[in-house]
N, C-alpha and C positions, 0 to 999 in steps of 0.2 A: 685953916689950911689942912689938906690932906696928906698926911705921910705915905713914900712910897717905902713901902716893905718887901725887901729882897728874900728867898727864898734862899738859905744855902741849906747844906747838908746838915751839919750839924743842930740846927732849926727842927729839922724837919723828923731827925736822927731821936731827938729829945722828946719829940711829941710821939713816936709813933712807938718807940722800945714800951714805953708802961704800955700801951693796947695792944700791942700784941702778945706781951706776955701775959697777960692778960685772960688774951684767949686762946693762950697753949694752954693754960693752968684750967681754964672753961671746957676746955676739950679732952685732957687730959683727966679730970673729974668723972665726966663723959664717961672716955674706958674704962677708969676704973669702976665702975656702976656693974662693970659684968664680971668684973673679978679678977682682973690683970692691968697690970700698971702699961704705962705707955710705950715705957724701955721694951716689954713684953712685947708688945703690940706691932712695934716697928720691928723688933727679931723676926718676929710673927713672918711679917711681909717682906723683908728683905727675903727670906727663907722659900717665902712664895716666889718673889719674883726671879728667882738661881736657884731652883730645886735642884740638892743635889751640891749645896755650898757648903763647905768645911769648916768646921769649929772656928779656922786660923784663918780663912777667909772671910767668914763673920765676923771673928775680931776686929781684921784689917778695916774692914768697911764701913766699924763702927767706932771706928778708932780705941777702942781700948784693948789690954792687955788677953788672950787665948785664955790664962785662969781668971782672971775678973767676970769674964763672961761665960765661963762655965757653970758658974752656979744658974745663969739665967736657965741656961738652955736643958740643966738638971734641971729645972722644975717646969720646963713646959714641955719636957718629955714626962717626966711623972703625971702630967697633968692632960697626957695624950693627946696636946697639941700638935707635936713636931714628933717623928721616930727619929733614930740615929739609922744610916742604911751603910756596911760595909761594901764597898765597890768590890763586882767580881773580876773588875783587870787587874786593881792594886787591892790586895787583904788590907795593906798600913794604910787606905783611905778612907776614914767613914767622912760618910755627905749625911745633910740633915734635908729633912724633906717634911712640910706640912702634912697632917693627917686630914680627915676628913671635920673633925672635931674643931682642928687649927682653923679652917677654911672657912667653916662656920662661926665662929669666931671673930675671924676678920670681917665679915659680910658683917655682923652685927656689931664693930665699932664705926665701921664706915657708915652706918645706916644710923645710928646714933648719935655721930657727930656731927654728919650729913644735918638731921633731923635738928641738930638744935640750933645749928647756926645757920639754917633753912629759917627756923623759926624768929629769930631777933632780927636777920633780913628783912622777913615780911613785916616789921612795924617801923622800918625807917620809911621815909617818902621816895618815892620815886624816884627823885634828883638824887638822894644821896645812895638811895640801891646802885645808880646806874654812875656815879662817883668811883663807891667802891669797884665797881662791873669794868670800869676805865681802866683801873689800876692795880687790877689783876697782873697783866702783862707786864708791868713794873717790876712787882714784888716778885714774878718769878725771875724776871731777869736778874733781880739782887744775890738771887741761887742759884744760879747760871741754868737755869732751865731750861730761862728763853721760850716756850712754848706755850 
């Protein structure tokens, strides 16, 4: 006799936390390969995506503390990813804005992570490429992305 097996959350919740973290740490590995950790990585592009975001708005978005994350943003300015730029409406505002360096940068973690998990893709079958392809749209919804 065949058991039916119900699907809930918690199931599903257990099987899938070990592979995905999994493949943050696979991806994560990834950037660091060029010489910055992933915390950097994600500054990186939040930075890109709000040129011109403030130390405490960067904090805010990353949830942690304006001095916690100072030190980051001290070394990927030293490191001529990001400059710091003082606004000329308000002097008391510096915004932080990707360099050329940053930019470049980003394009080659995207293109690396892209590339490996491009890579382990191409050796599953078919069914299961187009499994994972299904349940895309899931997983963003789980981060409210939705898109």
């Amino acid at each position: 006799m065949i058991s039916e097996v119900t699907l809930n959350a918690e199931t599903v919740a257990a099987d899938l936390r070990p592979v995905l973290l999994r493949l943050a740490r696979e991806l994560r590995r990834e950037t660091e390969q060029l010489g910055i950790t992933a915390r950097q990585a994600t500054l990186l592009w939040l930075v890109k995506r709000s040129p011109g975001l403030s130390l405490a708005e960067l904090a805010a978005e990353e949830g942690i503390s304006p001095p916690a994350l100072s030190g980051h943003v001290d070394r990927l300015e030293r490191a001529g990813l990001i400059e710091r730029l003082r606004s000329t409406d308000d002097r008391r505002r510096v915004g932080l804005r990707l360099t050329d360096e940053g930019a470049r940068i980003l394009r080659r973690v995207r293109a690396r992570r892209t590339t490996w998990l491009a890579d382990r893709l191409s050796a599953l079958e078919p069914a299961e490429l187009e499994a994972i392809d299904d349940a895309v749209p899931a997983l963003q919804a789980l981060l409210g992305d939705g898109a």
